[in-house]
PyMOL Python script that loads the backbone (N, CA, C, O; Angstrom):
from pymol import cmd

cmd.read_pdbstr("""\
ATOM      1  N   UNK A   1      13.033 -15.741 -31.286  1.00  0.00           N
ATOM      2  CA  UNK A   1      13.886 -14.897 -30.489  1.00  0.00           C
ATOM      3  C   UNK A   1      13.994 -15.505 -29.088  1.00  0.00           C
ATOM      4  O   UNK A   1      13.009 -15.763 -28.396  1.00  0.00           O
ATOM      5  N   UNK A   2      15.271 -15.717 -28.720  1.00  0.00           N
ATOM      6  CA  UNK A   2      15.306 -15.986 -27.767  1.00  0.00           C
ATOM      7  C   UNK A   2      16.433 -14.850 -26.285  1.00  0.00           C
ATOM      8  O   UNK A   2      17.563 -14.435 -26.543  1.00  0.00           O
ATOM      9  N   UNK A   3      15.858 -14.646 -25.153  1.00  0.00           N
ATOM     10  CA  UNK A   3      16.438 -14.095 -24.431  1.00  0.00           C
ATOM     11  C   UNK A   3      16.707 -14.615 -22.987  1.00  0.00           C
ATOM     12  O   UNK A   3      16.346 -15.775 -22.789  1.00  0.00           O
ATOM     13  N   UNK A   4      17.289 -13.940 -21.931  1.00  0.00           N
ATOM     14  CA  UNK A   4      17.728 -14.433 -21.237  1.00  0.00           C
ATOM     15  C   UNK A   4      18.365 -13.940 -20.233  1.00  0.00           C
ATOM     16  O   UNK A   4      19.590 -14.049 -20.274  1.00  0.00           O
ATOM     17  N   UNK A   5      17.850 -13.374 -19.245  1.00  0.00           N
ATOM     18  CA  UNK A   5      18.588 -12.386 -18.025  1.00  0.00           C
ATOM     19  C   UNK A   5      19.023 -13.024 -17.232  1.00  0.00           C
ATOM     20  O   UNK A   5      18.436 -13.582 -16.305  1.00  0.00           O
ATOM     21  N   UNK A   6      20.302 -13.026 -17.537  1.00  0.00           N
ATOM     22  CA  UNK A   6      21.784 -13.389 -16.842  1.00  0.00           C
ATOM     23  C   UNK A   6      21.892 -12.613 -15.802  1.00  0.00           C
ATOM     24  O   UNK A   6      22.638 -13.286 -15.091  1.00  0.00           O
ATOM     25  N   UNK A   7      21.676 -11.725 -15.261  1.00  0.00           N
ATOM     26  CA  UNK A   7      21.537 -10.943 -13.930  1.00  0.00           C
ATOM     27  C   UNK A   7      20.851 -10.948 -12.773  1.00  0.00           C
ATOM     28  O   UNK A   7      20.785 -10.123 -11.862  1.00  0.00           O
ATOM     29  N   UNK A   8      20.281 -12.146 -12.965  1.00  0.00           N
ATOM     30  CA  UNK A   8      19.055 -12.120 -11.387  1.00  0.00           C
ATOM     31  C   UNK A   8      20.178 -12.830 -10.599  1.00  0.00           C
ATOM     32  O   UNK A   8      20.341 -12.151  -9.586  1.00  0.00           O
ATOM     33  N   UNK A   9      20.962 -13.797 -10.590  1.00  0.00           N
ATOM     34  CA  UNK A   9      21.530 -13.750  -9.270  1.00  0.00           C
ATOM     35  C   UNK A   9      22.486 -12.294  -8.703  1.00  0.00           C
ATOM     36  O   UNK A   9      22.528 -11.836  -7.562  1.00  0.00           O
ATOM     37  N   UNK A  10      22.942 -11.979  -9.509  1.00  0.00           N
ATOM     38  CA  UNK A  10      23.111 -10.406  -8.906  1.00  0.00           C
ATOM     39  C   UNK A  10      22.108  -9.742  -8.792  1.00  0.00           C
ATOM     40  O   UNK A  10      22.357  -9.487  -7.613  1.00  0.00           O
ATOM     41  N   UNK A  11      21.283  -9.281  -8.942  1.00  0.00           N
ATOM     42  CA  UNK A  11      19.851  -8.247  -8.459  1.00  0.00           C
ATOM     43  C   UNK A  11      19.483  -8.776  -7.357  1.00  0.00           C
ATOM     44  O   UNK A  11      19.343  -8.082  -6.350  1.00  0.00           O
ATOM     45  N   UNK A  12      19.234 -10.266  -7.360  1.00  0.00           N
ATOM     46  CA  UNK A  12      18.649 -11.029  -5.873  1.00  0.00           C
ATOM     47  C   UNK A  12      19.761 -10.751  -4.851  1.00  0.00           C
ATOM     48  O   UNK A  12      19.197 -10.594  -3.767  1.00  0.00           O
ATOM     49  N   UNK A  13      20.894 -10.639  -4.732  1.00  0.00           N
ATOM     50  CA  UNK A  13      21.962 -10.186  -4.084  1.00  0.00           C
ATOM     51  C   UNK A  13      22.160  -8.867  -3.234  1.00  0.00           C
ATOM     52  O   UNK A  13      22.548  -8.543  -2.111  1.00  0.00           O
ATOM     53  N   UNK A  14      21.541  -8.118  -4.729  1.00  0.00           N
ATOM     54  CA  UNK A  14      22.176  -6.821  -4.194  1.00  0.00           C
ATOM     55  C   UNK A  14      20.959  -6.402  -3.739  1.00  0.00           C
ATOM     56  O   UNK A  14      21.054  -5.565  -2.841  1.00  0.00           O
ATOM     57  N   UNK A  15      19.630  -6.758  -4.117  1.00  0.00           N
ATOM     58  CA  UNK A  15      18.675  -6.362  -2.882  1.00  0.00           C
ATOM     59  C   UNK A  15      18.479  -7.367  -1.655  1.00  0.00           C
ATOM     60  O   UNK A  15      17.666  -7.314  -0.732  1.00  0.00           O
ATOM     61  N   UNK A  16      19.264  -8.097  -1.875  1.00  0.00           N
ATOM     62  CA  UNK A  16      18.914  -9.221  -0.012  1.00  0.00           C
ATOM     63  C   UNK A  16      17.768 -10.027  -0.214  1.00  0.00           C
ATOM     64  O   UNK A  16      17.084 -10.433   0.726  1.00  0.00           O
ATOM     65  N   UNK A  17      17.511 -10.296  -1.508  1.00  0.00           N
ATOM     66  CA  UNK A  17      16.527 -11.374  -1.732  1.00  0.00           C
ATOM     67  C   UNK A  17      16.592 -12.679  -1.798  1.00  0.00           C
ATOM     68  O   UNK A  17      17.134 -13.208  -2.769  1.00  0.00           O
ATOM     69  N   UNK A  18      15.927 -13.592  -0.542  1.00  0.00           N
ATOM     70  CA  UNK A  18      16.211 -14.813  -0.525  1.00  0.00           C
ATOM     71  C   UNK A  18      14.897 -15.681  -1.635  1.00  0.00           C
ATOM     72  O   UNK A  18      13.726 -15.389  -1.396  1.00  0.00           O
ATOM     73  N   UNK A  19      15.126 -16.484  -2.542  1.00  0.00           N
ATOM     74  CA  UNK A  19      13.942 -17.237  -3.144  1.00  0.00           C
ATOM     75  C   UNK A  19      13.759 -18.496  -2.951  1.00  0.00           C
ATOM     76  O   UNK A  19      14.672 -19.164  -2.466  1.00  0.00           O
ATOM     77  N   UNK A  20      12.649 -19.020  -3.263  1.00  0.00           N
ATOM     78  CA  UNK A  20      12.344 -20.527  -3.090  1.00  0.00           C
ATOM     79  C   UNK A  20      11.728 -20.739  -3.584  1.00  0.00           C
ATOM     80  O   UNK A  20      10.764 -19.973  -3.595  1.00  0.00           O
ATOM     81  N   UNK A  21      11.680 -22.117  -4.567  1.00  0.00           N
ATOM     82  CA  UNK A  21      10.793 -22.462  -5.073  1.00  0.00           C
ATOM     83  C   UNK A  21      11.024 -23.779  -4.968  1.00  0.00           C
ATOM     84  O   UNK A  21      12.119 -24.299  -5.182  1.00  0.00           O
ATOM     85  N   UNK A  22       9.333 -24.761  -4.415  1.00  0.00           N
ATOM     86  CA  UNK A  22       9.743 -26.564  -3.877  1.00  0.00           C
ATOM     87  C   UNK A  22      10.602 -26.354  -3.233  1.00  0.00           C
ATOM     88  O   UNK A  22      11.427 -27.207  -3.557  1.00  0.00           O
ATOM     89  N   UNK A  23      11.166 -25.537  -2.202  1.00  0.00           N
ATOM     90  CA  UNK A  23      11.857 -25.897  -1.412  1.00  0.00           C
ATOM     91  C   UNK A  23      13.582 -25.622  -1.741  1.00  0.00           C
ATOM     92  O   UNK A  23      14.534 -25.663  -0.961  1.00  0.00           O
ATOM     93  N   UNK A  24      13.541 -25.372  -3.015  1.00  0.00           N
ATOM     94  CA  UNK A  24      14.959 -25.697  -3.946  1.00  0.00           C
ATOM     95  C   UNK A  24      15.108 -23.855  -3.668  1.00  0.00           C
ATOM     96  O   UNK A  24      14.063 -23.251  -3.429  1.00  0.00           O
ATOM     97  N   UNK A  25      16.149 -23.239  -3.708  1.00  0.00           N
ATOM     98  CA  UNK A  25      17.091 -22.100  -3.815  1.00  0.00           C
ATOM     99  C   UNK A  25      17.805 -22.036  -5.404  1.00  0.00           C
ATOM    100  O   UNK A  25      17.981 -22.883  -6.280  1.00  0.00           O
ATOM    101  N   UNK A  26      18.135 -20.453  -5.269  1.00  0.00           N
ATOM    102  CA  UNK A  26      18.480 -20.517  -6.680  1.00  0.00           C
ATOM    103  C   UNK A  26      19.980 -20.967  -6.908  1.00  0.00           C
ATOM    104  O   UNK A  26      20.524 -20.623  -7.957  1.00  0.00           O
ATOM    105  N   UNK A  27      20.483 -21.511  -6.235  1.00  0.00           N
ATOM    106  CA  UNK A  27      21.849 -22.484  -6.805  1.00  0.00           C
ATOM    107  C   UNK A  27      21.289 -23.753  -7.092  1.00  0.00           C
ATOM    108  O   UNK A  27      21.965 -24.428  -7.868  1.00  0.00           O
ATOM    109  N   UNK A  28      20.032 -24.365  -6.598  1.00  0.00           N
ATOM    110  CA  UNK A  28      19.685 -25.709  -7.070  1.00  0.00           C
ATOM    111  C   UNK A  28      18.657 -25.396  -8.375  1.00  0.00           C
ATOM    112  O   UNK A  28      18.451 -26.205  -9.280  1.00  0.00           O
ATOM    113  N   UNK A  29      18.286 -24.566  -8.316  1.00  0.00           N
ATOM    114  CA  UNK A  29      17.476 -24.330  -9.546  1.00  0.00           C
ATOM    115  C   UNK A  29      17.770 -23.217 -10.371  1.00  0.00           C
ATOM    116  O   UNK A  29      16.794 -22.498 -10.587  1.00  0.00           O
ATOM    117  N   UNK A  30      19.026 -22.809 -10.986  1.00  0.00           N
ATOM    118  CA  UNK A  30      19.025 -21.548 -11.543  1.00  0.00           C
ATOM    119  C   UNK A  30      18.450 -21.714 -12.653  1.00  0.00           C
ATOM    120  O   UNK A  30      18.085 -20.563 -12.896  1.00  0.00           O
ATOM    121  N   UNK A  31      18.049 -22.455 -13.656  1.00  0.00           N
ATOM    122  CA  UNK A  31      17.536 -22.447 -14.652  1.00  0.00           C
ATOM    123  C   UNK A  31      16.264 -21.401 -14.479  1.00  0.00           C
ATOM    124  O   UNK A  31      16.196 -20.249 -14.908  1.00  0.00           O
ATOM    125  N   UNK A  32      14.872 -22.444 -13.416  1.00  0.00           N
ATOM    126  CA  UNK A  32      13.893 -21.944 -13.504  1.00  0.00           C
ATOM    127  C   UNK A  32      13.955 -20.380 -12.801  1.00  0.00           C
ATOM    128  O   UNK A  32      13.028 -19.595 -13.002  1.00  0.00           O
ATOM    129  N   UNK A  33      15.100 -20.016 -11.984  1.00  0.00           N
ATOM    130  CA  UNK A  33      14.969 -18.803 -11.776  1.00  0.00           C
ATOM    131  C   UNK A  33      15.479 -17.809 -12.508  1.00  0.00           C
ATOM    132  O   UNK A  33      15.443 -16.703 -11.969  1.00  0.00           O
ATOM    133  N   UNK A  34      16.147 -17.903 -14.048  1.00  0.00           N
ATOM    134  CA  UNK A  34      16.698 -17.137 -14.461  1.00  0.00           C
ATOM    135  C   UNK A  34      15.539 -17.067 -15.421  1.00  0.00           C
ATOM    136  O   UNK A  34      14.968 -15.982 -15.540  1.00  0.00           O
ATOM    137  N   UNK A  35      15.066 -18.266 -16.227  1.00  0.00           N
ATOM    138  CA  UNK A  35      13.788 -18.153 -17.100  1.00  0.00           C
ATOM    139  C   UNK A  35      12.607 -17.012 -16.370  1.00  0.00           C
ATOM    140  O   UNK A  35      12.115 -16.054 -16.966  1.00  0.00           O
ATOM    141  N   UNK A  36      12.299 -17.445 -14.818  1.00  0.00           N
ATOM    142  CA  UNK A  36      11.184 -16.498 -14.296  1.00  0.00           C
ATOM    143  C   UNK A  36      11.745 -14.901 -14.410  1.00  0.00           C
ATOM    144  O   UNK A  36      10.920 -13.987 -14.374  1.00  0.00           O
ATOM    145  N   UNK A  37      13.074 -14.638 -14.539  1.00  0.00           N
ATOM    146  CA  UNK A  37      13.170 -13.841 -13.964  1.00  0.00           C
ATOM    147  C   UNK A  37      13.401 -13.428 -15.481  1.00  0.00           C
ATOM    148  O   UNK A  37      12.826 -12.344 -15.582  1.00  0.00           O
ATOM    149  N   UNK A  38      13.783 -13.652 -16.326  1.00  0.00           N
ATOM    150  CA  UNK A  38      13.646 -13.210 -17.558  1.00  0.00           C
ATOM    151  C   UNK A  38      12.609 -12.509 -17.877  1.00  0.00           C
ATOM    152  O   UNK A  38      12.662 -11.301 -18.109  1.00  0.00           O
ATOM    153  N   UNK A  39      11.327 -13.368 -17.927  1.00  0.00           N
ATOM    154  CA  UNK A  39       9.765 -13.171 -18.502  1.00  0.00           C
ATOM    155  C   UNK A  39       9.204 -11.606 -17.228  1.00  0.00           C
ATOM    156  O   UNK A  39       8.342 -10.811 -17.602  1.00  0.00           O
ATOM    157  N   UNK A  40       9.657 -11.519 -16.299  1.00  0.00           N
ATOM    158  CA  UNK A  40       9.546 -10.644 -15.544  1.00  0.00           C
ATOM    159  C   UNK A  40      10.150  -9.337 -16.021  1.00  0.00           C
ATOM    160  O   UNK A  40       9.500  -8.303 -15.874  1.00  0.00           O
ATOM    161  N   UNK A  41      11.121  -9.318 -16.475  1.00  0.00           N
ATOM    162  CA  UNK A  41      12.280  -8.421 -17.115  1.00  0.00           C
ATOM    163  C   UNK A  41      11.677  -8.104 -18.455  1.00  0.00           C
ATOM    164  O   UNK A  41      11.681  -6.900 -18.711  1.00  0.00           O
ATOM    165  N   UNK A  42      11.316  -8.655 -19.097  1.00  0.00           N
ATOM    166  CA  UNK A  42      10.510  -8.679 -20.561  1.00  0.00           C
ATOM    167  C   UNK A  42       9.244  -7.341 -20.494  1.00  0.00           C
ATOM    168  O   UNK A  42       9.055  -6.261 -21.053  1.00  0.00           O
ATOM    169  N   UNK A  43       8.546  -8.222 -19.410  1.00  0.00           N
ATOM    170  CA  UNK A  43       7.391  -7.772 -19.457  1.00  0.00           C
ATOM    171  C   UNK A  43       7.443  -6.033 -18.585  1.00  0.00           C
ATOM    172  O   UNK A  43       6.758  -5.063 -18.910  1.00  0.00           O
ATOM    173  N   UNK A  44       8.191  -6.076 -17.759  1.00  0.00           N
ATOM    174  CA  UNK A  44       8.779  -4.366 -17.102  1.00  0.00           C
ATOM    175  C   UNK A  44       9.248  -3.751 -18.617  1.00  0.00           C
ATOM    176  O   UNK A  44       9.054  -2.545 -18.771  1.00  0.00           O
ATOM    177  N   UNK A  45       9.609  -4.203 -19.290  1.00  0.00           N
ATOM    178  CA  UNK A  45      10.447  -3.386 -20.328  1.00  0.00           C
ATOM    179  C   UNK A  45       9.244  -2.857 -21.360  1.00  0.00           C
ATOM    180  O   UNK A  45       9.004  -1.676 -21.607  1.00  0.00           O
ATOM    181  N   UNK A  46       8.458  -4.168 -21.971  1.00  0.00           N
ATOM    182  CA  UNK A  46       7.289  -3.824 -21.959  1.00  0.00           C
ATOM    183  C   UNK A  46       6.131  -2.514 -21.211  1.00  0.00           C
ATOM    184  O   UNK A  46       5.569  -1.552 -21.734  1.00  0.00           O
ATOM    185  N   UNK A  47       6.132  -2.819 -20.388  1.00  0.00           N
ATOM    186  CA  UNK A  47       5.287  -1.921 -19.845  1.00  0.00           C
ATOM    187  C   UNK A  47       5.759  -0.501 -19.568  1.00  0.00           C
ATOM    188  O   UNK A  47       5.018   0.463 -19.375  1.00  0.00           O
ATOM    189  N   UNK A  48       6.943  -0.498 -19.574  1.00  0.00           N
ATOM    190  CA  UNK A  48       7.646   1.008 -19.557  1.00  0.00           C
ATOM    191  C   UNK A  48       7.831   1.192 -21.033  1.00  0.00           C
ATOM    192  O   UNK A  48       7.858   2.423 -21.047  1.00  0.00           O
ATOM    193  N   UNK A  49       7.978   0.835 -22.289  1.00  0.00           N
ATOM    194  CA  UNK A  49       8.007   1.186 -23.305  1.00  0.00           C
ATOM    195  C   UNK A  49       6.071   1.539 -23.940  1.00  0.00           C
ATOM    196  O   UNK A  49       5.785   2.370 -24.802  1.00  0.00           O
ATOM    197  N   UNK A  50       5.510   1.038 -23.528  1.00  0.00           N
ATOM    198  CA  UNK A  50       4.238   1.308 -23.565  1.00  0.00           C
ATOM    199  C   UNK A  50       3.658   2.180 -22.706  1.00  0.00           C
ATOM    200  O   UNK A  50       2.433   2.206 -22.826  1.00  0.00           O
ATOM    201  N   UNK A  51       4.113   2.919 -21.865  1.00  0.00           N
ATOM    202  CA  UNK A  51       3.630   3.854 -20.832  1.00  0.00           C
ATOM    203  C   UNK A  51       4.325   5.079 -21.747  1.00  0.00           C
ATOM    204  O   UNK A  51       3.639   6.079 -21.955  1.00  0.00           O
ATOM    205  N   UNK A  52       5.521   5.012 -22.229  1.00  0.00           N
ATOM    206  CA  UNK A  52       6.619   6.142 -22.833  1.00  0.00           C
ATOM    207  C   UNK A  52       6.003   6.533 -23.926  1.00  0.00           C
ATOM    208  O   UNK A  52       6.258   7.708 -24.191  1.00  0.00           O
ATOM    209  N   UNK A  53       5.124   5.892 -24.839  1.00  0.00           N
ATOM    210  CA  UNK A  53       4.566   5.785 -26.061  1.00  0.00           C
ATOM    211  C   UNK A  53       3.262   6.576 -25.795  1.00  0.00           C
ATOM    212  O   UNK A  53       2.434   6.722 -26.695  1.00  0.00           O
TER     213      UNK A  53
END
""", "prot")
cmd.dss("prot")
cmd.show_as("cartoon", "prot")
cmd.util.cbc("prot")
cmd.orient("prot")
């Protein structure tokens, strides 16, 4: 299974979040920031489906 949150440059937006990683921003690196931000997204969904339970 594979997934993939296509929405962190809008979320980083709409809360005024600047990122960095090495120095690089997320137009030079969107890969690794969409992967981080995926596994982040995963794991909230996770943990709210396990709190609901």
């Amino acid at each position: 299974m594979f997934n993939s949150y296509e929405k962190a440059e809008d979320d980083l937006e709409h809360f005024g979040q600047k990122v960095r990683s090495m120095g690089r921003g997320f137009e030079e690196d969107k890969e690794f920031f969409i992967a981080a931000s995926t596994v982040a997204k995963e794991i909230c969904d996770f943990i709210k489906n396990e709190i609901i339970y």
